[in-house]
C-alpha positions in Angstrom: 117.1 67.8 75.2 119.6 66.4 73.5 118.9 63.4 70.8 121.2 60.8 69.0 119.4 59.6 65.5 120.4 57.1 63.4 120.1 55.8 60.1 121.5 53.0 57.5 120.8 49.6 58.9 119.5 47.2 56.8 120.0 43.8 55.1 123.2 42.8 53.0 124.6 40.1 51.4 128.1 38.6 52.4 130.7 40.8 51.0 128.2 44.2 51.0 128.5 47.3 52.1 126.1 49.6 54.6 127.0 53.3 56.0 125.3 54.0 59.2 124.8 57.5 60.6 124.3 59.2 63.5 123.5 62.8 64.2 123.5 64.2 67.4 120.8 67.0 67.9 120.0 69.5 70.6 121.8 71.7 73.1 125.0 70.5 72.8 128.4 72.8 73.1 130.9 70.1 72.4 130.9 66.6 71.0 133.9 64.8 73.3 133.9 61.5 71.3 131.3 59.5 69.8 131.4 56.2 68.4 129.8 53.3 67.3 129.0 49.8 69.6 127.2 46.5 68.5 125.4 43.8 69.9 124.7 40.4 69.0 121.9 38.1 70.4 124.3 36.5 73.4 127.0 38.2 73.2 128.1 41.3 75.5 127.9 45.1 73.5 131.6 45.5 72.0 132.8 48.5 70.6 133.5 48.5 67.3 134.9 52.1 66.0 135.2 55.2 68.5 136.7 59.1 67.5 137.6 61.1 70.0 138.3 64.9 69.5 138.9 65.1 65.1 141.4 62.4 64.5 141.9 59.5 66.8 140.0 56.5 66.0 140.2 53.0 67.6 138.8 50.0 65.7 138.1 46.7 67.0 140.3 44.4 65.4 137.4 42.7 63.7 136.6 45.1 61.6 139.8 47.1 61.2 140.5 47.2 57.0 136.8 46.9 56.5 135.5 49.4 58.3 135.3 53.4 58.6 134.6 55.8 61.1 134.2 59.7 60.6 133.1 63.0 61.6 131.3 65.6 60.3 131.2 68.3 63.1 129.6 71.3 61.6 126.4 69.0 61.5 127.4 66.9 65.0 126.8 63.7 62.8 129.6 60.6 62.6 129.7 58.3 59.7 130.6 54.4 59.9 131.3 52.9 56.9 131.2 49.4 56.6 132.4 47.3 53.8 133.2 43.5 52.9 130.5 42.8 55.8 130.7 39.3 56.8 127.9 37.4 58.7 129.5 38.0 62.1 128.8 41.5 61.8 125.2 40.9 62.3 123.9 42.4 65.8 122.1 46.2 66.5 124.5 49.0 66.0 124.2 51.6 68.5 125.7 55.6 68.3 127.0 56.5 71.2 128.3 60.6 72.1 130.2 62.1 75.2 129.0 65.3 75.1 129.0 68.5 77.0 126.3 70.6 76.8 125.7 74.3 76.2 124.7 74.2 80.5 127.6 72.9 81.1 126.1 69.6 81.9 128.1 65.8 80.6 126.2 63.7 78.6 126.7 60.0 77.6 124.1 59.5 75.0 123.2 56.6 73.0 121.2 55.6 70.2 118.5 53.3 69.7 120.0 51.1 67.4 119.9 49.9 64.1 119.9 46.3 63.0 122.4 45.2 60.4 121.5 41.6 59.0 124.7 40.3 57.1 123.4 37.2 54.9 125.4 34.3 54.0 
C-alpha cells in the first residue's frame, strides 16, 4: 500500500516561515507529479505549487515569490517552502502524488493534511 506522510504545519506569525514535507511511501515505481493543495474554511481546495516530472513547477499566483516547491526523488519526498506567510495562507495543506505503481497500477494519492495557522 502506498502512503503519503506529512510533516511541518504549525503556527506562524505574519511574515514567518514553515517547510512542509511530504514523503511518499510504499510500492511505488514512479512518482508522475506531486504537489501541494490548500484549503480554507469556505473556500474550494486550490492548488498552490505542483512539479511534474524533475523541473516544471506551476505556482498559484498567490504565493509565487514567496513560496518553494521541490523534489527529492531518491527518498520520493517533495518539499514546500513557504516564506513571508501572510494570514491568507491559513487553511490545511494537503500532498497530493500521481503515481504509478511497481503493478502497474495509477495512483492519485493524497495526504491528510496539515494545518498552517498564519497569525496577524
Amino acid at each position: 500500500q502506498v502512503q503519503l506522510v506529512e510533516s511541518g504545519g504549525g503556527l506562524v506569525q505574519a511574515g514567518g516561515s514553515l517547510r512542509l514535507s511530504c514523503a511518499a511511501t510504499g510500492n511505488i515505481f514512479r512518482v508522475n507529479a506531486m504537489g501541494w493543495y490548500r484549503q480554507a474554511p469556505g473556500k474550494q481546495r486550490e492548488l498552490v505549487a505542483r512539479v511534474i516530472g524533475n523541473s516544471n513547477t506551476n505556482y498559484a499566483d498567490s504565493v509565487k515569490g514567496r513560496f518553494t516547491i521541490s523534489r527529492d526523488n531518491a527518498k520520493n519526498t517533495m518539499y514546500l517552502q513557504m516564506n513571508s506567510l501572510q494570514p491568507e495562507d491559513t487553511a490545511v495543506y494537503y500532498c497530493n502524488a500521481d503515481l504509478l505503481l511497481r503493478t502497474l497500477e495509477r495512483r492519485d494519492e493524497w495526504g491528510q493534511g496539515t494545518q498552517v495557522t498564519v497569525s496577524s
